[in-house]
C-alpha positions in Angstrom: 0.0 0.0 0.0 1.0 2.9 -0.8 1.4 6.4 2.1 0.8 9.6 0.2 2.9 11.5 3.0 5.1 10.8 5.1 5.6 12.8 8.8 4.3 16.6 7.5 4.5 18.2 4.7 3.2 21.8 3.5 1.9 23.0 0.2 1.2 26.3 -0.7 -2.2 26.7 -1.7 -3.0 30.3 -4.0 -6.1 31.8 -2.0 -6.2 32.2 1.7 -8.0 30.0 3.7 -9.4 29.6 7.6 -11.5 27.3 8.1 -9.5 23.5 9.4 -11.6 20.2 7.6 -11.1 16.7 6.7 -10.1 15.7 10.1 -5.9 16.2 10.3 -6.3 18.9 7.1 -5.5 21.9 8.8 -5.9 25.1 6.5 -4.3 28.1 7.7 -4.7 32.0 6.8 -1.4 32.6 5.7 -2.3 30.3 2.4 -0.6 26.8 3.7 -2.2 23.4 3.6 -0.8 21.4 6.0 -1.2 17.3 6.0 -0.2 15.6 9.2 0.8 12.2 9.8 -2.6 11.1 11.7 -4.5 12.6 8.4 -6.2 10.2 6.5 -4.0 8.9 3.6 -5.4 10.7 0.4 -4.5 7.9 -2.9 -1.6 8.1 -4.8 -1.1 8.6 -8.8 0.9 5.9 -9.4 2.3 7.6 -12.7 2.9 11.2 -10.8 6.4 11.2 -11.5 6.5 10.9 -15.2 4.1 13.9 -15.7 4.2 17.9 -14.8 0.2 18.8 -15.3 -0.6 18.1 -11.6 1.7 21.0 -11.1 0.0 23.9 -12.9 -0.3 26.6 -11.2 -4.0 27.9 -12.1 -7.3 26.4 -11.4 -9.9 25.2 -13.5 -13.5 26.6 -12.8 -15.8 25.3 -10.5 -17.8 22.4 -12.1 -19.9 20.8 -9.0 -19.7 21.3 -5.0 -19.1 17.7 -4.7 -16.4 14.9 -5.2 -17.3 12.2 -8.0 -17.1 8.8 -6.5 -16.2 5.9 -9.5 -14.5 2.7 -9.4 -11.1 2.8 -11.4 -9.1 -0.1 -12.1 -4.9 -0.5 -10.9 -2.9 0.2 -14.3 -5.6 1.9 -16.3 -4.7 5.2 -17.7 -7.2 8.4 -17.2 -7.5 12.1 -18.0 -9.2 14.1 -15.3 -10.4 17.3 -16.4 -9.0 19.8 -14.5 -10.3 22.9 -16.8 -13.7 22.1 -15.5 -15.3 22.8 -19.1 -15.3 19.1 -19.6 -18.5 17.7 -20.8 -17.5 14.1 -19.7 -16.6 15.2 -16.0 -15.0 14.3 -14.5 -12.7 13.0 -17.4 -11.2 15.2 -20.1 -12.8 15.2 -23.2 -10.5 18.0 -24.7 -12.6 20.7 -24.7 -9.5 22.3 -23.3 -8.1 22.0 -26.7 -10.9 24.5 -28.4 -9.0 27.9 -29.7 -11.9 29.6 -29.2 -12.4 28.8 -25.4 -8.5 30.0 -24.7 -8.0 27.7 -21.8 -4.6 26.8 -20.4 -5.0 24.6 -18.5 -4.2 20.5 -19.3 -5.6 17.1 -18.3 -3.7 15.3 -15.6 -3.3 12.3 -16.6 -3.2 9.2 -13.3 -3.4 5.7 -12.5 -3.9 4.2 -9.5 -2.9 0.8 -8.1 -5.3 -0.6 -6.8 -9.0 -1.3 -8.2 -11.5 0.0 -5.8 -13.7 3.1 -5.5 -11.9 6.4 -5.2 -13.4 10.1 -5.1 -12.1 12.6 -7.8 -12.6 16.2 -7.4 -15.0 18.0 -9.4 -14.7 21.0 -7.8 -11.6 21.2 -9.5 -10.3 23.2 -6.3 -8.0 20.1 -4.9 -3.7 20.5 -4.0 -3.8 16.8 -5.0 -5.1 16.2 -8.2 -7.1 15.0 -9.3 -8.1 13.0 -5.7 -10.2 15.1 -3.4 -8.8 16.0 -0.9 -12.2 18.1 0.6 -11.3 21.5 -0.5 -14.9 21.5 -2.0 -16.2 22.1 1.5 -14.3 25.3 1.2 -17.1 28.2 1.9 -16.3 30.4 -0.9 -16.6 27.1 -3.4 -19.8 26.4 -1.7 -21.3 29.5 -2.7 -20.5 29.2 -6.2 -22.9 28.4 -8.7 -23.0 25.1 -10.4 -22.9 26.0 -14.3 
């Protein structure tokens, strides 16, 4: 099995936050997401290393207020739609790709390694793509309007 961290680790996260969730998720004011050892472990994309699309910088827009919860299979590859314009959420469908639309942002593409249920983020919000990671329960996401 795999731990997704180990001891504590910190992430800087672009919009201040305040409120702590998740259970051992603390979110502090000063923009920091903070996962501690007792957190519960959040799954791993077993093919992380190899790609750099998890690491963009921006944020697609909101598409739901909720994670989506789907069975994937260990070894399969996926796209998950992190533009939120996807019309196949909450996989890619490369609408991203439109000229007219202008949108930077790519796909991240993951596997996993095990098959069982998992629950990706559709509020396209999460620091770990494309798991949730409950950011959704964020108040200013919850007050956004599902398009």
């Amino acid at each position: 099995m795999f731990k997704a961290f180990h001891n504590t680790s910190t992430f800087i996260y672009n919009k201040p936050l305040n409120t702590p969730f998740l259970g051992g998720i603390r979110l502090f004011s000063k923009s920091k997401v903070s996962f501690k050892k007792d957190s519960p472990e959040l799954p791993i994309n077993t093919i992380e290393e190899h790609i750099q699309a998890h690491k963009q910088e921006k944020f697609g827009v909101v598409y739901d207020k909720k994670p989506f919860k789907i069975l994937l299979k260990a070894n399969k590859n996926y796209s998950w739609c992190v533009c939120g314009q996807s019309k196949n959420q909450p996989f890619c469908d490369g609408t991203h790709k439109n000229p007219f639309m202008k949108i930077e942002l790519k796909p991240v593409r993951f596997q996993v390694a095990e098959e069982k249920e998992y629950y990706l983020c559709n509020c396209k919000q999460t620091t770990h793509r494309p798991f949730c990671d409950g950011t959704h329960k964020r108040d200013d996401i919850q007050e956004k309007i599902k398009h």
